[in-house]
TIPA-169000 format. One record per residue: residue number from 1; residue in one letter; x, y negated, z negated of N, C-alpha, C in turn. Coordinates in nm, 4 decimals, decimal comma. Layout:
! TIPA-169000
<node i="NUM" aa="A" n_east="X" n_north="Y" n_up="Z" ca_east="X" ca_north="Y" ca_up="Z" c_east="X" c_north="Y" c_up="Z"/>
...
END
This chain:
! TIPA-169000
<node i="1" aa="X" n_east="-9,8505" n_north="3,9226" n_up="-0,7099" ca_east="-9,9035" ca_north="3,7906" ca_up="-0,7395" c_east="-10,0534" c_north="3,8003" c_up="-0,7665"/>
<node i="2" aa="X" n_east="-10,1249" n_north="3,7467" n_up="-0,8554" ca_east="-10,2204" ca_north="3,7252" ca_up="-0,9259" c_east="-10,3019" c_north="3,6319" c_up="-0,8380"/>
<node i="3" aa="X" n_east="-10,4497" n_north="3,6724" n_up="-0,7835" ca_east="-10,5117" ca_north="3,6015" ca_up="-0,7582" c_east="-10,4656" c_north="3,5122" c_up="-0,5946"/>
<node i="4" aa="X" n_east="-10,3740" n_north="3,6099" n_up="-0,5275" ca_east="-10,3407" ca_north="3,5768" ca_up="-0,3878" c_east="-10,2414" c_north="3,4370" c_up="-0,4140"/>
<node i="5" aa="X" n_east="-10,2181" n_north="3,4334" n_up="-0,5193" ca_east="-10,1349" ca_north="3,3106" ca_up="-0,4990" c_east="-9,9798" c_north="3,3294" c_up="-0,4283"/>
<node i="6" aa="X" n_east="-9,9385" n_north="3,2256" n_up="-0,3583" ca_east="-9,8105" ca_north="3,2666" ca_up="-0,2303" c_east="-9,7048" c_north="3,1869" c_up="-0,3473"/>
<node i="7" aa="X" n_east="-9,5782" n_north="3,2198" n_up="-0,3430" ca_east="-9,4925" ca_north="3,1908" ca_up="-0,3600" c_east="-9,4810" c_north="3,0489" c_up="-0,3161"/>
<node i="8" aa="X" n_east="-9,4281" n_north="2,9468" n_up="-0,4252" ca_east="-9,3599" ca_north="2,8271" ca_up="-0,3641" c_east="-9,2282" c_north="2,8248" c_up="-0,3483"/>
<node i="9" aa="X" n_east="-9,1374" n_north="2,7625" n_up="-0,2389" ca_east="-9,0622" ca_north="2,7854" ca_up="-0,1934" c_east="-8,9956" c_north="2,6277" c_up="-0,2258"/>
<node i="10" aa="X" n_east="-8,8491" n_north="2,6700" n_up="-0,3141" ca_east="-8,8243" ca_north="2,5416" ca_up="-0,3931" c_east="-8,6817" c_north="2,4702" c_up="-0,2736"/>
<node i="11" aa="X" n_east="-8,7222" n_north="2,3701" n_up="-0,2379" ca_east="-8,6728" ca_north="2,2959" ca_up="-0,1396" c_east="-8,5401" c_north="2,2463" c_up="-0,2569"/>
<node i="12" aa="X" n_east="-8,4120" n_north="2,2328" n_up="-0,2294" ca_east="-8,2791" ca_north="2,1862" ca_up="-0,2609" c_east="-8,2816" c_north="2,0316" c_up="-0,2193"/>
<node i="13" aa="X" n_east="-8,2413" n_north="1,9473" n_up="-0,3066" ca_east="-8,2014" ca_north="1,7890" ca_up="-0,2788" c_east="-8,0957" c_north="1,7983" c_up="-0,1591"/>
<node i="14" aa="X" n_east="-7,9893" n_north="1,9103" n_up="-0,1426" ca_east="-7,8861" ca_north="1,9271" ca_up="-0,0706" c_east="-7,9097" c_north="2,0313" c_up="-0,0018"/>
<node i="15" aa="X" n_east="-7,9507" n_north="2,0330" n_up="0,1741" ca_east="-8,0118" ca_north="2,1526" ca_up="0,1840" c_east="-7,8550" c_north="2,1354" c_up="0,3295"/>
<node i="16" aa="X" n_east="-7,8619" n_north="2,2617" n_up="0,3935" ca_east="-7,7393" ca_north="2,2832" ca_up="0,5059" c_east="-7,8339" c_north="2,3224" c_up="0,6203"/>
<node i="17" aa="X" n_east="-7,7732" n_north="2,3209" n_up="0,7379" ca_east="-7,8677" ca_north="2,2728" ca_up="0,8677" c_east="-7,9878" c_north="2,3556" c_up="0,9010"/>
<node i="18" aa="X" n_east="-7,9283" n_north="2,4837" n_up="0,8561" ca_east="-8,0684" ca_north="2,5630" ca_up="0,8361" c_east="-8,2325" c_north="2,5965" c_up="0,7701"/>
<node i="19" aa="X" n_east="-8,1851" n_north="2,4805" n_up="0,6114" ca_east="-8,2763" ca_north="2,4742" ca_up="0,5330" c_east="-8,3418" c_north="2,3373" c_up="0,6120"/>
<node i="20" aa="X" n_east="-8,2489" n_north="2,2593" n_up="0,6133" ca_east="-8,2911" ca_north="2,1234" ca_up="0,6695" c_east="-8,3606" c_north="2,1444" c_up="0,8225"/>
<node i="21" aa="X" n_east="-8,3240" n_north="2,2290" n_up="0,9364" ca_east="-8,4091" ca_north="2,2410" ca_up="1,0432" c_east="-8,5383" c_north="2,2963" c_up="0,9703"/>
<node i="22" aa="X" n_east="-8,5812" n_north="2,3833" n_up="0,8930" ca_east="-8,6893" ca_north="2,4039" ca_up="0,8771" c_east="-8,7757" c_north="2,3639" c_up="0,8284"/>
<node i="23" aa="X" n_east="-8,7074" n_north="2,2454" n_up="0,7235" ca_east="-8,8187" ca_north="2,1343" ca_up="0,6460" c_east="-8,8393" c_north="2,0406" c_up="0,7987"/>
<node i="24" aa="X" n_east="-8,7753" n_north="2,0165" n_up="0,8433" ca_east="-8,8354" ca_north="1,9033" ca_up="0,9612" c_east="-8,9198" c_north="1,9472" c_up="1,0813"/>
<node i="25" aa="X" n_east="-8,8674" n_north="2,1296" n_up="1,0994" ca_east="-8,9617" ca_north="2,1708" ca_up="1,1875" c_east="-8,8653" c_north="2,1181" c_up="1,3185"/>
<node i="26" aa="X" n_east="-8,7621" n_north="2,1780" n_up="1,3281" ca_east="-8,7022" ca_north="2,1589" ca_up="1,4614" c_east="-8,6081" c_north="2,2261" c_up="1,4925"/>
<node i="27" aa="X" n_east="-8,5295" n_north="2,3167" n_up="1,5666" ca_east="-8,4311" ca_north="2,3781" ca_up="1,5751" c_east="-8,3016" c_north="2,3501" c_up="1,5418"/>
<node i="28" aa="X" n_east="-8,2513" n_north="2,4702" n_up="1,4829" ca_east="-8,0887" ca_north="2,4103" ca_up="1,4111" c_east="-7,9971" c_north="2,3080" c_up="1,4969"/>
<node i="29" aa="X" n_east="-8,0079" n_north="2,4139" n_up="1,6194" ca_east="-7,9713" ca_north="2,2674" ca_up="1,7368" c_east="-7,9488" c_north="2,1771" c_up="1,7362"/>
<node i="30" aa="X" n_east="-8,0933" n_north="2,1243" n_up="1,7706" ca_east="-8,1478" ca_north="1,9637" ca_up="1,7807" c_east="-8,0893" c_north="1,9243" c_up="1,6663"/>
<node i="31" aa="X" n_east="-8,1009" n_north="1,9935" n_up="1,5329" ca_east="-8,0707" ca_north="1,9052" ca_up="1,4353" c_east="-7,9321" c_north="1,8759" c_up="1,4201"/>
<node i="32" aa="X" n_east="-7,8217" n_north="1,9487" n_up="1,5045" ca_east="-7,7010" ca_north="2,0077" ca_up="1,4959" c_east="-7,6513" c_north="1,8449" c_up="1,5359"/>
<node i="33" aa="X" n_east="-7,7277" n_north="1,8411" n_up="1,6766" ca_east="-7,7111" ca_north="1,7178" ca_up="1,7832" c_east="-7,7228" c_north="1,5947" c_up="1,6980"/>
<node i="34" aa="X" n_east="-7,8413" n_north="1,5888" n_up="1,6706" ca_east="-7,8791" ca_north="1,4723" ca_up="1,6272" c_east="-7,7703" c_north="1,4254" c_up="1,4782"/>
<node i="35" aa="X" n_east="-7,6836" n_north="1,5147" n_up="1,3896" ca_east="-7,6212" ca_north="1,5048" ca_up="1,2889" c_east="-7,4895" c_north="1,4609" c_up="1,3425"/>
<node i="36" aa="X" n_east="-7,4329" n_north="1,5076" n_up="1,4659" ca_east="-7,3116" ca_north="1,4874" ca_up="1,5435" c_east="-7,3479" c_north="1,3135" c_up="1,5619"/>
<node i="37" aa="X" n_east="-7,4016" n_north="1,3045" n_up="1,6328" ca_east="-7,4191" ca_north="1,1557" ca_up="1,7237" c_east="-7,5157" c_north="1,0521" c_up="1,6103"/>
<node i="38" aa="X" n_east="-7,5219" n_north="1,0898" n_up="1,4718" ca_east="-7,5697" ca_north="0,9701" ca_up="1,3556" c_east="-7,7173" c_north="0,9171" c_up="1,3840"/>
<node i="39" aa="X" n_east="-7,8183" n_north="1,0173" n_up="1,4480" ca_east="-7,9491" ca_north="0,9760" ca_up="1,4445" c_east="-8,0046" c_north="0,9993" c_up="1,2958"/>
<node i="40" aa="X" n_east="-8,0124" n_north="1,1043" n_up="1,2503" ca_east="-8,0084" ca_north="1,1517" ca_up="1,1152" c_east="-7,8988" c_north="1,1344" c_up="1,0354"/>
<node i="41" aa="X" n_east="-7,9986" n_north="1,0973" n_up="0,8687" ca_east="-7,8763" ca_north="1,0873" ca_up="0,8049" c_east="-7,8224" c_north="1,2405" c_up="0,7736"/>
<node i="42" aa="X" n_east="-7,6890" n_north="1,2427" n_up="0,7744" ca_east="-7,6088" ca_north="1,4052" ca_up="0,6953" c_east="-7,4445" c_north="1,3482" c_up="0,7156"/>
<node i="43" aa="X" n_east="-7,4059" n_north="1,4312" n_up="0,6315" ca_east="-7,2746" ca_north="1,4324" ca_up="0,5813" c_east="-7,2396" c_north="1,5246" c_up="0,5996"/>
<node i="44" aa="X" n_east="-7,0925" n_north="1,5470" n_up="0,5972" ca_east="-7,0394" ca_north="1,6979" ca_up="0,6074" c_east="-6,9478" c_north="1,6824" c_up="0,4918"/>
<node i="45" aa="X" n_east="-6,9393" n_north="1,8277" n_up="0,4340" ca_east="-6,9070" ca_north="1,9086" ca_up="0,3474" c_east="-6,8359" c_north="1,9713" c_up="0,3871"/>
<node i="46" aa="X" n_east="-6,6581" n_north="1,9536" n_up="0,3603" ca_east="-6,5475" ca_north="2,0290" ca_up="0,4737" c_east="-6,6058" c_north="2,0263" c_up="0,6032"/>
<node i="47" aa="X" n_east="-6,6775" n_north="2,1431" n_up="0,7147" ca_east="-6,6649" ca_north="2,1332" ca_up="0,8550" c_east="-6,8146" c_north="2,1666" c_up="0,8340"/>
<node i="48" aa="X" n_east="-6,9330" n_north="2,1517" n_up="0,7556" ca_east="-7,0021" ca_north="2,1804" ca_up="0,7404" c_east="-7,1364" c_north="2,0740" c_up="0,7604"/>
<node i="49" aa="X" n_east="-7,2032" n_north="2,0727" n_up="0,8125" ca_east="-7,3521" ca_north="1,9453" ca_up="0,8405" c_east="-7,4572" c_north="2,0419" c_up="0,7062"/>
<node i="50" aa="X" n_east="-7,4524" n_north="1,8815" n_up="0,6000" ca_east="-7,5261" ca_north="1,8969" ca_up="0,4653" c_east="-7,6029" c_north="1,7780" c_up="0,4936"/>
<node i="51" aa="X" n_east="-7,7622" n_north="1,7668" n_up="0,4687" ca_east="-7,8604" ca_north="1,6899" ca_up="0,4514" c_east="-7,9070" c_north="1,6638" c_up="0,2844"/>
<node i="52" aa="X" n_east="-7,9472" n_north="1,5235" n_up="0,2686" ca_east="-8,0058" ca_north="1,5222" ca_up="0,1826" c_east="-8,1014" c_north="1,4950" c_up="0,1974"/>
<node i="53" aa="X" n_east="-8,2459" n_north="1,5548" n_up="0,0990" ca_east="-8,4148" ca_north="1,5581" ca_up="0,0962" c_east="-8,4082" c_north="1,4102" c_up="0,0906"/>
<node i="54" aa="X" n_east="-8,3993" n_north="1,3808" n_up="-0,0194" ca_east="-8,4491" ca_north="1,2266" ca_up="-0,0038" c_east="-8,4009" c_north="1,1364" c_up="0,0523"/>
<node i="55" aa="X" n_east="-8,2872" n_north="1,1471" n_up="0,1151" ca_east="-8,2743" ca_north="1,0662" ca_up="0,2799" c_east="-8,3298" c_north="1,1362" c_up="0,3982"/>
<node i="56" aa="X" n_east="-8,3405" n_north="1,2374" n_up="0,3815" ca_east="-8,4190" ca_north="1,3118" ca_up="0,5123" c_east="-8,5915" c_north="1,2482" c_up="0,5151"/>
<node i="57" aa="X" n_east="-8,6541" n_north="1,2408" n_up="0,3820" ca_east="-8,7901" ca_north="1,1965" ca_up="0,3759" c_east="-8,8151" c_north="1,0228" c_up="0,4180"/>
<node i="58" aa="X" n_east="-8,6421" n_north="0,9744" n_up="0,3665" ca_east="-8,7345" ca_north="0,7921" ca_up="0,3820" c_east="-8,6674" c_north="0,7809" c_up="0,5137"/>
<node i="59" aa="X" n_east="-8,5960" n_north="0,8643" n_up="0,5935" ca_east="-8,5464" ca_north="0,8547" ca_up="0,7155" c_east="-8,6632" c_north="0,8720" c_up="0,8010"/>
<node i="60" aa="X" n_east="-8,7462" n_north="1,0339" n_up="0,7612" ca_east="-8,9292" ca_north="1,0430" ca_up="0,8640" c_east="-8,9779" c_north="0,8899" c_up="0,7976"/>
<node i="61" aa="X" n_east="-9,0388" n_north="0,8576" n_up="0,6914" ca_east="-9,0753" ca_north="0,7405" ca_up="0,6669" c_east="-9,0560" c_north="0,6536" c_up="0,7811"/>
<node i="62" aa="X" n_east="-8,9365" n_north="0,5845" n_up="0,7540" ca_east="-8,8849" ca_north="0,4974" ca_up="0,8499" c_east="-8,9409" c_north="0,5310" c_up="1,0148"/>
<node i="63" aa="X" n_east="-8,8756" n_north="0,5901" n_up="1,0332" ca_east="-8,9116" ca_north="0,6500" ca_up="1,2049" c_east="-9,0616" c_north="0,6650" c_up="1,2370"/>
<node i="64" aa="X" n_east="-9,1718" n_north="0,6633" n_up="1,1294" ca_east="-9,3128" ca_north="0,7221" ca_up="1,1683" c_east="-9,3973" c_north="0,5580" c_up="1,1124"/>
<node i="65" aa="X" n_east="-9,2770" n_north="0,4834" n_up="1,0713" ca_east="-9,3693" ca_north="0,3441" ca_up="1,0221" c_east="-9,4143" c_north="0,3052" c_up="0,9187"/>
<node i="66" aa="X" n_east="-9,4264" n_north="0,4358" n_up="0,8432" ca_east="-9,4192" ca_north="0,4443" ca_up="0,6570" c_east="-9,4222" c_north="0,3326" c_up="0,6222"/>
<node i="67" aa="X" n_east="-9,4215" n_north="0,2685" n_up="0,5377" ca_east="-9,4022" ca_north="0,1695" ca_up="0,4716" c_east="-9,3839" c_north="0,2216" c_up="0,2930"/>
<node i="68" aa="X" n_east="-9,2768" n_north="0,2628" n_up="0,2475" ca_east="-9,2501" ca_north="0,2785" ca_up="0,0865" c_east="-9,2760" c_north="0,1922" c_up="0,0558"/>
<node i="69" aa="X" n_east="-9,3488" n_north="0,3242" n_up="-0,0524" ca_east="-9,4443" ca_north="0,2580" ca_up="-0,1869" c_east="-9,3757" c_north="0,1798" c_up="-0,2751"/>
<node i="70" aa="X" n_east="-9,4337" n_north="0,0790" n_up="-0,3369" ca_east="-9,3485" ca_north="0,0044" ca_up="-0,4420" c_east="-9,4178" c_north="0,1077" c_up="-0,5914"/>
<node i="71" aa="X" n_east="-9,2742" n_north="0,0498" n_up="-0,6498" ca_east="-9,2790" ca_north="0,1449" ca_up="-0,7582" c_east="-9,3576" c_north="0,0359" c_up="-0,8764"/>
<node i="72" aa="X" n_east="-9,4556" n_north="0,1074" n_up="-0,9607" ca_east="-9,5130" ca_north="0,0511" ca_up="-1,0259" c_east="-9,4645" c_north="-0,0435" c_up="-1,1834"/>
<node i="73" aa="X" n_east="-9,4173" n_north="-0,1830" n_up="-1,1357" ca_east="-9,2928" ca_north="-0,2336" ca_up="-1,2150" c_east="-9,3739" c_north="-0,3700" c_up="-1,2782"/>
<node i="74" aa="X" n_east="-9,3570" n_north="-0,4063" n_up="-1,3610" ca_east="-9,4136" ca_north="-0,4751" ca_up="-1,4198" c_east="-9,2919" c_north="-0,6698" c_up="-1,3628"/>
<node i="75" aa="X" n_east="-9,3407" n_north="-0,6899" n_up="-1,2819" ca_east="-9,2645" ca_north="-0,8405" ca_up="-1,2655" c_east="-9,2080" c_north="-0,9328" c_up="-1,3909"/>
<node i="76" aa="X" n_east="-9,2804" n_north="-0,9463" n_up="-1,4886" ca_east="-9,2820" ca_north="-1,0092" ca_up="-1,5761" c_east="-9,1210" c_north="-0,9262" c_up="-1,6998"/>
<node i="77" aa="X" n_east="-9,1314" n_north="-0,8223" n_up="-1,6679" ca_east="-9,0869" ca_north="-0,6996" ca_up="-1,7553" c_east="-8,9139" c_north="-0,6836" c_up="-1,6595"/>
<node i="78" aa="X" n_east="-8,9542" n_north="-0,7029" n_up="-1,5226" ca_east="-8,8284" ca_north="-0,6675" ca_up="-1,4465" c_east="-8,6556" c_north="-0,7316" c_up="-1,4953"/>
<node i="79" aa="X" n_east="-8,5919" n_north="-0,6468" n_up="-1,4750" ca_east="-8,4259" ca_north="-0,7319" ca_up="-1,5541" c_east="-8,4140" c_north="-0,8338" c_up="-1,3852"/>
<node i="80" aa="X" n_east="-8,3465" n_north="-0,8996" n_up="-1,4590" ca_east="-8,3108" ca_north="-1,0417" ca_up="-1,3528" c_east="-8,1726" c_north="-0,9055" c_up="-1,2772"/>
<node i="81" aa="X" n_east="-8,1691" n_north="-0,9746" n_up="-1,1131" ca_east="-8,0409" ca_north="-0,8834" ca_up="-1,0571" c_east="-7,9514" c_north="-0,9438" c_up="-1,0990"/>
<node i="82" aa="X" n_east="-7,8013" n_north="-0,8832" n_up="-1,0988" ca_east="-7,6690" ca_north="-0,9178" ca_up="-1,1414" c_east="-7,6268" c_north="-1,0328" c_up="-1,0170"/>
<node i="83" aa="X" n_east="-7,5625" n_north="-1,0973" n_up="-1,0672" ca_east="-7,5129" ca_north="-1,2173" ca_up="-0,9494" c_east="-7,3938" c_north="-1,1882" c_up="-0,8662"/>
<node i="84" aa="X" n_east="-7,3715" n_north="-1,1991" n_up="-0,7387" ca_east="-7,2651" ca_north="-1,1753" ca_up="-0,6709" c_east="-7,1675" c_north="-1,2296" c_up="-0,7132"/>
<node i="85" aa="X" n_east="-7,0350" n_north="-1,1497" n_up="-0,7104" ca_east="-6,8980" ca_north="-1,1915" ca_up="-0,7564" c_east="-6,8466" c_north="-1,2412" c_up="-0,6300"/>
END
């Protein structure tokens, strides 16, 4: 690598408990636990605990008080919502 630059390390939308304990910084464990008993969001994949990034991120959001960003939408421009059936 050129100029000390480190490798980036490309994070999966669909990561499995191992990728996912290490983006959150917590042991496969804990995360094992917390996927069993529905603190975190994850799904399983046959017998398998699968996370997704972008429910894993607005899930820290949520829990740390975050408040998501509004997306930069023009009001005037916005489609009207569909009406309940």
């Amino acid at each position: 690598m050129a100029g000390g630059a480190q490798p980036q390390i490309a994070l999966r939308e669909v990561m499995d408990i191992r990728l996912a304990a290490d983006y959150l910084g917590i042991s496969g464990d804990t995360l094992y636990r917390y996927a069993s008993e529905g603190f975190i969001p994850a799904f399983k994949l046959g017998n398998r605990w699968r996370f997704r990034k972008s429910l894993l991120d607005a899930w820290m959001d949520e829990k740390s008080g975050v408040k998501p960003t509004a997306l930069d939408v023009d009001p005037l421009r916005k489609k009207p919502a569909n009406r309940a059936r």
